[in-house]
Kinemage of the C-alpha trace (Angstrom):
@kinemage 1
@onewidth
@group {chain A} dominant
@subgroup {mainchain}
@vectorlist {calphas} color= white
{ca unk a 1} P -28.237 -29.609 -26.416
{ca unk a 2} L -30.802 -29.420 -28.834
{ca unk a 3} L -32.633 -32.206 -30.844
{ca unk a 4} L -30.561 -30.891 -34.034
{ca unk a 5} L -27.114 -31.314 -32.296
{ca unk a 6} L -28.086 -34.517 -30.828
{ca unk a 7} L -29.549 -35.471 -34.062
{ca unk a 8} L -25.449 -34.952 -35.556
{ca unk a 9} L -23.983 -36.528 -32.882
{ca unk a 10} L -25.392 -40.258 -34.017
{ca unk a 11} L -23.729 -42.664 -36.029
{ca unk a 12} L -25.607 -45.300 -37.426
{ca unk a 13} L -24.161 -49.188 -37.765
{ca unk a 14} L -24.948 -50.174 -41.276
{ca unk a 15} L -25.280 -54.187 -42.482
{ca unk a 16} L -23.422 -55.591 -45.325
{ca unk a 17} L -26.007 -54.547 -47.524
{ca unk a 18} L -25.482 -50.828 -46.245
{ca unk a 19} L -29.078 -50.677 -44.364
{ca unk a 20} L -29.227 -49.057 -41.104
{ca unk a 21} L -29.612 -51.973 -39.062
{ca unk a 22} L -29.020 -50.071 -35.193
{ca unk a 23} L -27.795 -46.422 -33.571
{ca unk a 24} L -24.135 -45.654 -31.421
{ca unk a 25} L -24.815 -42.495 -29.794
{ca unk a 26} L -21.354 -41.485 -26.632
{ca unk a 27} L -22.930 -41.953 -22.603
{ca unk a 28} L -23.626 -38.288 -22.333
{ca unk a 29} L -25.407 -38.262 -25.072
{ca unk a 30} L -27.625 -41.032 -23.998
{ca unk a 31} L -28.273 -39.730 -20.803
{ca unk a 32} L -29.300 -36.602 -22.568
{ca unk a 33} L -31.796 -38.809 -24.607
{ca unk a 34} L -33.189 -40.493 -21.500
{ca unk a 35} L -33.711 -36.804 -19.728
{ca unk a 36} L -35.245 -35.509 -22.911
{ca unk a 37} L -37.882 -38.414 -22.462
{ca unk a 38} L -38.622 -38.448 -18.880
{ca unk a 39} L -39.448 -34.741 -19.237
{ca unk a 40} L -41.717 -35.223 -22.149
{ca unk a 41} L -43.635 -38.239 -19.500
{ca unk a 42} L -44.122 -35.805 -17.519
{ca unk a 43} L -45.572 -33.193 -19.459
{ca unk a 44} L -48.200 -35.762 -20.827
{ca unk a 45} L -48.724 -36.317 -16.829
{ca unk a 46} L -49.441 -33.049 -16.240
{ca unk a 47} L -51.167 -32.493 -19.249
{ca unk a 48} L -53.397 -35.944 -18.454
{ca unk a 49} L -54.010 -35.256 -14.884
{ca unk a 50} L -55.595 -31.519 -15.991
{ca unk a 51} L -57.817 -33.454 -18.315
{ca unk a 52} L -59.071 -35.544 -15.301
{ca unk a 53} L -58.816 -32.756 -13.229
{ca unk a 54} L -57.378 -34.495 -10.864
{ca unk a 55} L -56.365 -32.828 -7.203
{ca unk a 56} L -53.141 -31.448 -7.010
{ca unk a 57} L -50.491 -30.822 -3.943
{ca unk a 58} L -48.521 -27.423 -4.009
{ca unk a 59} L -44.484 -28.605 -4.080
{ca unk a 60} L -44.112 -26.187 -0.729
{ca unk a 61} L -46.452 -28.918 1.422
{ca unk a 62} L -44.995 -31.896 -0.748
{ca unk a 63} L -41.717 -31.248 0.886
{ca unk a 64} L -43.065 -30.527 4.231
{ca unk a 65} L -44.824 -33.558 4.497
{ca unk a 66} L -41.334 -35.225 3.099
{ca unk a 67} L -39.471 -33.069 5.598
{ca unk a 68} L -37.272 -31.735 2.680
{ca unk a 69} L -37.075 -28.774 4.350
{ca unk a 70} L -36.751 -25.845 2.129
């Protein structure tokens, strides 16, 4: 879902005065939120550990050393 659709999907809870005072968005959408996020963490982990150029582990010898086979 993209950030337009998602963007739709909220309804806002307004005060007496009619201000946006807080957001109801359904589960899935929520979750969807929450995904969206973590990804973008670890983009700016990637991104920050290039910076630093930091060592990195190829994923096929991260799961052989966690026996995840393949």
């Amino acid at each position: 879902m993209s950030e337009a659709v998602m963007l739709q999907s909220v309804q806002f809870v307004v005060d007496a005065d009619g201000h946006k005072s807080a957001v109801l968005v359904t589960l899935d959408l929520w979750e969807q939120i929450l995904t969206l996020l973590e990804d973008l963490e670890d983009v700016e982990e990637i991104r920050r550990a290039r910076e630093e150029d930091e060592e990195t582990i190829p994923w096929d010898r991260v799961k052989a050393d966690l026996d995840l086979g393949s």
